[in-house]
N, C-alpha and C positions, 0 to 999 in steps of 0.2 A: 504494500500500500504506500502510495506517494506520501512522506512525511509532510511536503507543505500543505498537501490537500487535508493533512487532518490537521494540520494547525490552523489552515484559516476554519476549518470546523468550528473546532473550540474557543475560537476569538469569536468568530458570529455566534456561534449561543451566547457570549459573553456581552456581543456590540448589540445584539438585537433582540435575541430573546430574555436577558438581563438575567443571564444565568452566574455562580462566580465560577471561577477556574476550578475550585475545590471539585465543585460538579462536572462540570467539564471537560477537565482535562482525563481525568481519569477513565472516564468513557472513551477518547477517541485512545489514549493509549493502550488501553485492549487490542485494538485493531494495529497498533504499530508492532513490529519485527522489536525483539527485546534490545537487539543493535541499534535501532532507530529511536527508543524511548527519552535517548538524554539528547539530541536534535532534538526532538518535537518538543522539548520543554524549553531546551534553549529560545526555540524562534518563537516559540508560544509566549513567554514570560517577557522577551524580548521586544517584541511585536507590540504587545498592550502596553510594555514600559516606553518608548517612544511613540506610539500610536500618533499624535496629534502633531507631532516635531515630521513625522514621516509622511503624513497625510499632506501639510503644506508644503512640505516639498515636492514630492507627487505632483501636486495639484499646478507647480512651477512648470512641469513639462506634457501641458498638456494644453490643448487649443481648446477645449469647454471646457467645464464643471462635468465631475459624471452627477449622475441622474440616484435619485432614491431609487430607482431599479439595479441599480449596478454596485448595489453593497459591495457585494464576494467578489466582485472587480477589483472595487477599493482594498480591501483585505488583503488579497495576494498581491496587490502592488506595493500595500506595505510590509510582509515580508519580503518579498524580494526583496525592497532596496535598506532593508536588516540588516538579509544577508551581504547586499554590496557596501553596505557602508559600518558594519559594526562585527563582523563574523572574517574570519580569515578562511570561509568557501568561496574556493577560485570563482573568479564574476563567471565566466563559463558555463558552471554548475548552476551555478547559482538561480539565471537566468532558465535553462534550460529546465532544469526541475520543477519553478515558477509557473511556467508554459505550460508543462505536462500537465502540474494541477487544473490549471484553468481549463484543460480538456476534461479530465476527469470532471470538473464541475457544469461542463457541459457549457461554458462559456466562448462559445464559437464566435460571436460577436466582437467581445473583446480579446479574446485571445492575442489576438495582433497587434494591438495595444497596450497590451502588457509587457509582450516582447519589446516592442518600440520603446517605449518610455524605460523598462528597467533597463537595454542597450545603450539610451541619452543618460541618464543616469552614472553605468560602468565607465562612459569615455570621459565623463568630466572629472577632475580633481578632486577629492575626497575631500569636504570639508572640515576644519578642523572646530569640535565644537566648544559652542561660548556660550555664557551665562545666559544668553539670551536665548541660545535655542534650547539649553537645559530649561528655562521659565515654560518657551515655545512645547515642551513636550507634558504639560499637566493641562488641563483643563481652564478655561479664562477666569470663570468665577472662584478657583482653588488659588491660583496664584498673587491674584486680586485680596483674597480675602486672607491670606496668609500674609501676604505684604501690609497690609492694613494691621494683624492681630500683634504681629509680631514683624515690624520693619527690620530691626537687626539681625536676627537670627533667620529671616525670609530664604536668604540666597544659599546659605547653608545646610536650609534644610533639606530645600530642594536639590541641590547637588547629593546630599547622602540619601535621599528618597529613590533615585537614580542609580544609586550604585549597586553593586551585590552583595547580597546581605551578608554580613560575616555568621561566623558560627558558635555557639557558646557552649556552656556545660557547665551545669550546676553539681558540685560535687556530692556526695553522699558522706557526710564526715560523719556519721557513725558507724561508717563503716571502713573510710580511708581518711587520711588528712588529703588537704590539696597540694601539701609539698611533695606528699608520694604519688599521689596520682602523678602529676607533673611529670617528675622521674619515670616516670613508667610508660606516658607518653614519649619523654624525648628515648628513651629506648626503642621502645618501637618505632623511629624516624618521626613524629608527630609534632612537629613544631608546636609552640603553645606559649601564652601568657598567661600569668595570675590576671582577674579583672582588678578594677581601681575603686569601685563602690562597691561590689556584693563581696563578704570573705568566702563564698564559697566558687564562686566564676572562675570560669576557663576561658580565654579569648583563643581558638586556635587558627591558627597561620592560613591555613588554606581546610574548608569546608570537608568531611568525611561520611560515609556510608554508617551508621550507627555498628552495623555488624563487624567496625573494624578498630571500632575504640573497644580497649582492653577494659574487662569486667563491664563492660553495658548491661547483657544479658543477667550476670552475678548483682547488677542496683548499686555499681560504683557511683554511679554519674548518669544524668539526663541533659538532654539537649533543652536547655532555657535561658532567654536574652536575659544580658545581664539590667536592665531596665525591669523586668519580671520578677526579677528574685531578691530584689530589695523590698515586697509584700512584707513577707515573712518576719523582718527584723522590725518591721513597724506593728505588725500586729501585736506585740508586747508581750509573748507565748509563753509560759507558763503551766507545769504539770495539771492535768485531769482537766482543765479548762471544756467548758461545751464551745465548740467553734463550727458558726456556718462560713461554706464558701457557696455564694452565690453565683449560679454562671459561671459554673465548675472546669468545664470542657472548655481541652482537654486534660486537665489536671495536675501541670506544673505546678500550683500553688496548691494544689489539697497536699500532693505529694512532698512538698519541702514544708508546709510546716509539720508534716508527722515525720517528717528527718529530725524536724530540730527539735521536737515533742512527741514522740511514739504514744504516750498515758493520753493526748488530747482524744475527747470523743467528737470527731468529727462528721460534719453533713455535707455530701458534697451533692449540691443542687444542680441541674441543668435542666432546662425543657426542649433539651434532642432527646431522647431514648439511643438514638444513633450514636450518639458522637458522647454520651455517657460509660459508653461500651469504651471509648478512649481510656476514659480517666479511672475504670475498672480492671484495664489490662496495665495502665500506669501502675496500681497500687499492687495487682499480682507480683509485677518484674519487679519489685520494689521490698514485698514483704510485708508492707503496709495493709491496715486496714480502717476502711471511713466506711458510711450509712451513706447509698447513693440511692438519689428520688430524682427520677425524673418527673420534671412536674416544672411551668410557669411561678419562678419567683415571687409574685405578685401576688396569685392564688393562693392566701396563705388558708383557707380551708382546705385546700387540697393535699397539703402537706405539715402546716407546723401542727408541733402536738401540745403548745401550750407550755412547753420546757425553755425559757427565754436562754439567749446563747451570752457568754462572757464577751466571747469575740465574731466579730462579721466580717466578713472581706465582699464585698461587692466590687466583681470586675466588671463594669457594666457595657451592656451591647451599644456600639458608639461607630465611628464612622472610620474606624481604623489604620484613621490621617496619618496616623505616626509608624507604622509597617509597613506604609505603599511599596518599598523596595521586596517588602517579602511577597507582596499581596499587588503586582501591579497593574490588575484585575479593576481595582478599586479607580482607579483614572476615570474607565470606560463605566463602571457602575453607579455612581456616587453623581448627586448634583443639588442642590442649594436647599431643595424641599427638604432632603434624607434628614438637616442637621435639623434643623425643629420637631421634627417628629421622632427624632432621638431623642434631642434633650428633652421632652414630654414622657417617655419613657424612663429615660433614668432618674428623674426628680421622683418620679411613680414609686419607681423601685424601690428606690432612699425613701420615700416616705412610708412606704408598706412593710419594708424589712426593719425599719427603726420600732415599729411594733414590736420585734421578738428579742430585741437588746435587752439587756439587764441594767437596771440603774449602775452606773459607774463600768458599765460596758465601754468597749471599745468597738467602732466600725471605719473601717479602711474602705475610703472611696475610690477606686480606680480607672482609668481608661487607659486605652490606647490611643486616643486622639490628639490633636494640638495644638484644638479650636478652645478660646475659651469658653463659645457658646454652651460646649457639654464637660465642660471641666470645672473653672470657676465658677462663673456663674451659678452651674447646680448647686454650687455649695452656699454661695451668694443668699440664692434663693429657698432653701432649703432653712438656713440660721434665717432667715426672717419669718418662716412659717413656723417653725417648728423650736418652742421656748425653751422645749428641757434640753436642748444642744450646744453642746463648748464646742470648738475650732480649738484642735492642740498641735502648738507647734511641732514642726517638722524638724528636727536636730540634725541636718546632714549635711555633706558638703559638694552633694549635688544635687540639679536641676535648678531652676529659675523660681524664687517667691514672687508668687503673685499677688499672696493677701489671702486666700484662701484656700494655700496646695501649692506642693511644687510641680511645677512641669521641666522634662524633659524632653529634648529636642533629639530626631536620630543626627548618629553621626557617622562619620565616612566608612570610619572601621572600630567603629564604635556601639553603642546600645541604641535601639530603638527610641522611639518617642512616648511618651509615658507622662501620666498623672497623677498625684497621688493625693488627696488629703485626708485628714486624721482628726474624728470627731470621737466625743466620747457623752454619754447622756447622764444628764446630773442626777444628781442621789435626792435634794431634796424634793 
């Protein structure tokens, strides 16, 4: 099966039918040769990460606009010029493979066109790119509204949202130190850093297969951004504690804090059934064990049983601004209605889960985002609703204070984009 013809597949479920990659990609990779499965992710992940930088330019060597009928035109035109301008496949191939798709797509029409324009394309000079086409490759209302929330950190971010995500690992210290693991890595050839904020992070040199880091399978270590695993130390953990995690899946945080608390009795909430299955085989490889419900957060007849929790962790579902490099889906997904009808949703959350806290409870607000609409604000707005609620400072020596939460910005070879803030509900 022609790899580009299943990538522009799973870009159009993504560009049209508003599907994410998660779903996506996995279906047309059935159908690839297991040789052909890391190309089709490369152009695939590739593809949606430039999408709109590659569409204008496209659009530069062409005598009309194509037409609302000629999507999957559009699409294979911008892999091809991916592959000619960001992949070391000879332009040759490149082109020639392009073409084939669009027959398999049954695009006889433009076929020829395709050819033509990715050939205009290979003979001219490779451009070398600049801040402006890195702006040029996000969305006009993301780049807009990002420069407006945050002007200094704008250009920055967008450059590491762009890049390849690094890779991490949360160690398992009770069962290794991170100075051994380390050793054990560079033994095995694994280049690797200690991170700079979590004491349990791994930063490693170049990305690996799980099945090839030493003790995976044995619950030495998990793959978790080091932006992720600074939860745990804020939730203020303490033996036999009752701790919900809201919005569980896939279970790095159920999982590290019963690394760093085995006695906690913990609930790990999601409303996938699907994707609960993650954070169930998490806790297997691990040794661990948490109370998994699937069930809507929110629903709290559906699920609490009236036993309030010492500690909360709400990672709430948000617009997952600050992963675009892991997730670069989200370009082609995401647009200006999504964040309102977010932040509606996690104030919801916050206000429904604060129900189940314990007077002098602790709850940890999170996201992935690094808008303040669903970061600050929620918390903004939340302390003026809701009396029995303190704002506790955040004692660390990363992210940015806002007033109400630290935010985290991704960085090039660095931690994702991250939220955090720290309430606690008073006793009297």
């Amino acid at each position: 099966m022609n790899v580009r013809f299943l990538a522009a597949k799973a870009i159009d479920e993504v560009r049209i039918q508003k599907r994410s990659l998660n779903t996506a990609l996995p279906k047309v990779s059935r159908e690839a040769r297991p040789v052909d499965r890391a190309l089709l992710q490369e152009l695939v992940f590739g593809s949606c990460r430039w999408f709109f930088y590659l569409d204008d330019l496209v659009n530069t060597y062409l005598q009309r606009p194509l037409s609302r009928r000629d999507e999957e035109t559009r699409t294979l035109l911008v892999i091809g010029a991916y592959q000619l301008l960001f992949t070391r496949i000879p332009d040759h191939a490149a082109i020639h493979e392009t073409v084939e798709a669009a027959k398999e797509l049954k695009l006889l029409k433009t076929r020829g066109l395709i050819n033509a324009v990715l050939r205009s394309i290979s003979r001219d000079p490779k451009p070398e790119i600049s801040d402006d086409d890195i702006k040029a490759s996000f969305p006009d209302w993301f780049s807009a509204k990002i420069e407006n929330n945050w002007p200094n950190q704008a250009m920055d971010t967008m450059r590491a949202s762009n890049a390849h995500p690094p890779m991490f690992l949360r160690v398992n210290t009770s069962k290794v130190s991170r100075e051994d693991y380390l050793k054990t890595l560079h033994t095995n050839q694994i280049l690797a850093t200690e991170t700079s904020f979590s004491e349990k992070g791994i930063l490693l040199e170049e990305a690996q297969d799980v099945d090839k880091l030493p003790g995976f399978d044995e619950g030495l270590v998990s793959v978790q951004d080091e932006a992720a695993q600074l939860s745990t130390k804020l939730l203020d953990l303490a033996p036999n504690l009752r701790v919900l995690d809201a919005c569980s899946a896939p279970g790095g945080k159920t999982c590290a804090m019963l690394e760093a608390e085995p006695s906690l009795d913990v609930t790990a909430l999601d409303q996938d059934a699907k994707r609960l299955v993650r954070v169930e085989e998490n806790l297997a490889r691990l040794g661990l064990k948490a109370n998994t419900i699937a069930s809507s957060a929110e629903d709290l007849t559906r699920w609490y049983d009236n036993q309030p929790f010492d500690r909360i962790l709400l990672d709430a579902p948000c617009s997952a601004t600050g992963v675009i490099r892991r997730h670069p889906d989200i370009k082609l997904l995401r647009d200006p209605s999504d964040l309102k009808k977010l932040a509606e949703l996690q104030l919801h959350l916050l206000t429904s889960l604060w129900k189940t806290l314990k007077p002098g409870g602790k709850l940890v607000y999170a996201t992935c985002s690094i808008f303040p609409q669903e970061n600050a604000r929620i918390i903004e707005r939340f302390l003026a609703s809701e009396p029995s609620t303190t704002l506790l400072p955040i004692e660390s020596d990363w992210g940015e204070d806002t007033g109400y939460g630290k935010q985290l910005f991704p960085s090039e070879q660095g931690h994702d984009g991250f939220f955090y803030a720290l309430l606690t509900k008073d006793t009297k």
